[in-house]
C-alpha positions, -999 to +999 in steps of 0.1 A: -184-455+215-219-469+215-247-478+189-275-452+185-305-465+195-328-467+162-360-463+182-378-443+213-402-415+219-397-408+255-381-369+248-360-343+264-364-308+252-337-286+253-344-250+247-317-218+250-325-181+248-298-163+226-300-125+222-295-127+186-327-121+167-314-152+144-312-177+171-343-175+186-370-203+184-403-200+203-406-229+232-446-233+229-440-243+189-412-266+200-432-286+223-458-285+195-433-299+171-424-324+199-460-336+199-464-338+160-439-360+159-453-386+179-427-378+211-436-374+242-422-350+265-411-361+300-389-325+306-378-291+292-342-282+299-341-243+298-317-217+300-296-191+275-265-181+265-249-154+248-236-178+218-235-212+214-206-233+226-185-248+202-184-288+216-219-288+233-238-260+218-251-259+256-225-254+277-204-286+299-223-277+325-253-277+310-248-308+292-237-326+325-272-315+334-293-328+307-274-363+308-286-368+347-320-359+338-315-385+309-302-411+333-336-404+357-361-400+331-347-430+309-356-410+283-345-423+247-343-390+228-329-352+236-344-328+209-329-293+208-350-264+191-320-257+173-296-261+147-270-287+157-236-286+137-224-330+129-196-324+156-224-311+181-247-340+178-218-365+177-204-350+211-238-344+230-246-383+221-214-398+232-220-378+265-256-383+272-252-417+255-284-416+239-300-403+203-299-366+198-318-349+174-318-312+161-350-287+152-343-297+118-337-331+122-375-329+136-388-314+112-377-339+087-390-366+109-426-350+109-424-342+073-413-384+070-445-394+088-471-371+066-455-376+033-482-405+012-477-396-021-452-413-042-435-373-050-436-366-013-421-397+003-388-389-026-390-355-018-386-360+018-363-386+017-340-361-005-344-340+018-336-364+046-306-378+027-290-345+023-291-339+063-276-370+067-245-369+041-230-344+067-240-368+097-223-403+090-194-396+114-216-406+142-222-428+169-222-462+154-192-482+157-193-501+124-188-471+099-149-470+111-147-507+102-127-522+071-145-542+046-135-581+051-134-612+042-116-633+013-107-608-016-116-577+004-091-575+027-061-547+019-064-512+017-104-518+009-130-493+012-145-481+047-177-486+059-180-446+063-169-441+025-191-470+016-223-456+033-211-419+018-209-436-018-241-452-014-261-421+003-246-401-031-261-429-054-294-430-038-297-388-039-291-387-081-314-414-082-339-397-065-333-362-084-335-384-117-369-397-104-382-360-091-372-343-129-394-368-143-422-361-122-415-326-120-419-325-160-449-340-159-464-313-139-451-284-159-474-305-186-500-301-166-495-265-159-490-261-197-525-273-201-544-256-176-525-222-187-545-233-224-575-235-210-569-203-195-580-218-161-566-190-134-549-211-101-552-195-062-524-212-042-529-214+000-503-203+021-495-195+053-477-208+087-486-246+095-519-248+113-533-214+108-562-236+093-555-240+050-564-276+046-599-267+065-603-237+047-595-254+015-621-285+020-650-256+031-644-239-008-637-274-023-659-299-005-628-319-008-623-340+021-581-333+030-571-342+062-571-314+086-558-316+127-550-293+150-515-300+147-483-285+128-482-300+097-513-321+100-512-325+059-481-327+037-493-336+004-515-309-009-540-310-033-557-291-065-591-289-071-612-271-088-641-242-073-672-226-083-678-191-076-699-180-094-723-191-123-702-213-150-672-192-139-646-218-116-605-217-103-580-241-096-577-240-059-543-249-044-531-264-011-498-261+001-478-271+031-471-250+057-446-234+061-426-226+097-400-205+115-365-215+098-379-243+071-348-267+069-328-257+038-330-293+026-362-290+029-370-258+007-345-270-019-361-308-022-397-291-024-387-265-056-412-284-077-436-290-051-433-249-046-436-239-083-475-242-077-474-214-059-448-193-078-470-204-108-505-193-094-522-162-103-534-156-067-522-162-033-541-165-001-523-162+026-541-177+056-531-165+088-545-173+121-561-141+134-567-156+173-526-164+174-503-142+199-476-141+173-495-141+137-477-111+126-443-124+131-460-159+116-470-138+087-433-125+079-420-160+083-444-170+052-434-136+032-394-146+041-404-180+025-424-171-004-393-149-013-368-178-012-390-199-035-395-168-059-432-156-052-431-129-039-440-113-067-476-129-068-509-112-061-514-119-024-550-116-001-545-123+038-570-143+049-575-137+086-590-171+095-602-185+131-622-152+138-646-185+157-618-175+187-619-141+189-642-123+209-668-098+194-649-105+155-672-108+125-667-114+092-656-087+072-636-074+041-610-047+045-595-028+014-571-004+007-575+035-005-578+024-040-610+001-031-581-033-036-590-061-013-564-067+007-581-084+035-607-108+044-620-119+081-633-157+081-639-188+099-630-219+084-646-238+110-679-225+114-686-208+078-688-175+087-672-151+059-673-179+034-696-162+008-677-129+016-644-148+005-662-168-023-671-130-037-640-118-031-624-144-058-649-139-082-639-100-081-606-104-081-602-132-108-632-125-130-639-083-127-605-064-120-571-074-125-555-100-100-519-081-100-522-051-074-482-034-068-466-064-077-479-058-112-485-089-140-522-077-152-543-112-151-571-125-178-607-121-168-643-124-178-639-156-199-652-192-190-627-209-172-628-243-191-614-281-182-613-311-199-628-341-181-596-351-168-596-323-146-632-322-132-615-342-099-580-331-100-569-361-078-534-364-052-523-389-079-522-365-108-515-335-098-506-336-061-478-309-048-459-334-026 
């Protein structure tokens, strides 16, 4: 047995092709991932099976194969762009003797670097926590270990069933901490629903460009990179379009290709914002190879949270990268907008997409097939509170 290193950024990535639809997980986003995170590459172990094997999820041979490259590189990490069972990573990382971590493990590790806000850091360590409790059978030598000492020795309690009881104390104090929190927002929600103030939410797959589309509307200054999952603690804040007439403007994280579980389930507050909103915009990046397969990853999403059912506009954002596109507004046979062409970046189709909202939440009904007729026409009004709808009061996560 060893101890897992704690620390290291020097990555392998290990990436299979499986027939099944299921399995499959796009390389380029995994080394994208990889980057995110703060790792850096040194090699990309390929190759596919038909399933996965049951002790190595690669293969023996394949494993032997990524332990010599280990040994060469020195690398201090082997990231696979899939889902590792406990047993998995416990036998890949007592035969490449070095810390192995899964796509969602990854995930949670980028989500652990951009959480700021007090609701995101708890939501992300409960998500974190959860991953774990199925993980403490692992590498380190200590957790088969009997408590010692004077008055401890005996049958005693293990280290393992220590660190279980303790990961299981810290997870209901977290969920105590979260139902307070998440309370207070459904106060606020409460509120703005009085003052009859009509909320957009921003969707879509991480960086197809939300965060810079939602500080050209807002003139709110939220981070925004070129990078997955550049901003995890969205913000509301409120827009004018048009003359006295304003919305609550939404931003949400982004959402990816087989979200961790733990991940969805520890974000259900954070995601009532947009189950809540009268309006979603789902920004897609028009100038990406695989935005309509981004697109149904979002839609799978927005129907495990519950809103699905909400209005939805695509925004085709990025048209700044493809060649001869312009900004424009498509709608349906009815004369319903159902699509509008922007760039985020440079401007272009701003005003289009500013006259869009007004339209859609202050002239016509928001609900189009989904159904759930919205108020318009009246003065959308705030109290000063909400005049700079900060990350501190109202932030998702």
């Amino acid at each position: 047995m060893f101890d897992r290193p704690r620390s290291g950024e020097r990555a392998i990535l290990v990436h299979l092709d499986f027939p099944q639809e299921d399995n499959r997980e796009e390389l380029d986003e995994f080394r994208e991932l990889t980057v995110s995170a703060g790792a850096t590459p040194l090699a990309v172990v390929t190759g596919s099976r038909r399933s996965p094997h049951p002790r190595y999820f690669v293969g023996s041979g394949k494993a032997e194969e990524i332990r010599d490259i280990v040994k060469s590189t020195e690398a201090d990490v082997v990231l696979f762009n899939h889902a590792l069972s406990p047993a998995q990573e416990r036998n890949l990382e007592q035969l490449l003797e070095c810390r192995v971590l899964d796509r969602t493990g990854l995930i949670l590790d980028i989500f652990a670097q951009r959480a700021h806000s007090h609701e995101g850091k708890l939501q992300v360590e409960l998500a974190q926590l959860k991953h774990l409790s199925t993980r403490l059978v692992r590498g380190w030598t200590h957790l088969e270990r009997q408590k010692g000492g004077i008055g401890l020795r005996g049958p005693g309690e293990t280290q393992l069933e220590t660190d279980r009881r303790l990961v299981g104390d810290r997870i209901k104090r977290i969920r105590k901490r979260l139902e307070k929190v998440h309370k207070q927002r459904d106060q606020g929600r409460r509120h703005r629903r009085r003052q009859d103030a009509i909320t957009v939410s921003l969707v879509g797959y991480t960086n197809a460009g939300k965060s810079t589309l939602f500080n050209r509307l807002s003139g709110a200054g939220v981070y925004a990179e070129d990078k997955l999952f550049a901003t995890l603690d969205p913000t509301l804040r409120r827009v004018d379009i048009g003359v006295d007439e304003q919305i609550v403007l939404a931003d949400t994280v982004g959402f990816i290709r087989h979200l961790p579980h733990d991940l969805v389930a520890s974000f259900q507050s954070t995601l009532e914002e947009t189950r809540e909103a009268s309006l979603l915009l789902h920004v897609v990046d028009a100038s990406s190879d695989r935005r309509e397969e981004n697109m149904e990853q979002v839609n799978l999403v927005l129907a495990e949270i519950g809103a699905d059912a909400v209005p939805q506009i695509q925004i085709f954002n990025k048209i700044d990268l493809l060649e001869g596109a312009s900004p424009r507004i498509d709608r349906d046979e009815q004369g319903r907008v159902r699509r509008v062409w922007v760039s985020a970046v440079s401007g272009a189709g701003i005003d289009e997409l500013r006259g869009v909202l007004h339209e859609v939440c202050f002239q016509t009904p928001v609900a189009g097939s989904a159904g759930g007729d919205e108020p318009g026409g009246e003065e959308t009004g705030f109290t000063e509170a909400e005049r700079d709808i900060d990350v501190e009061d109202v932030r998702i996560a």
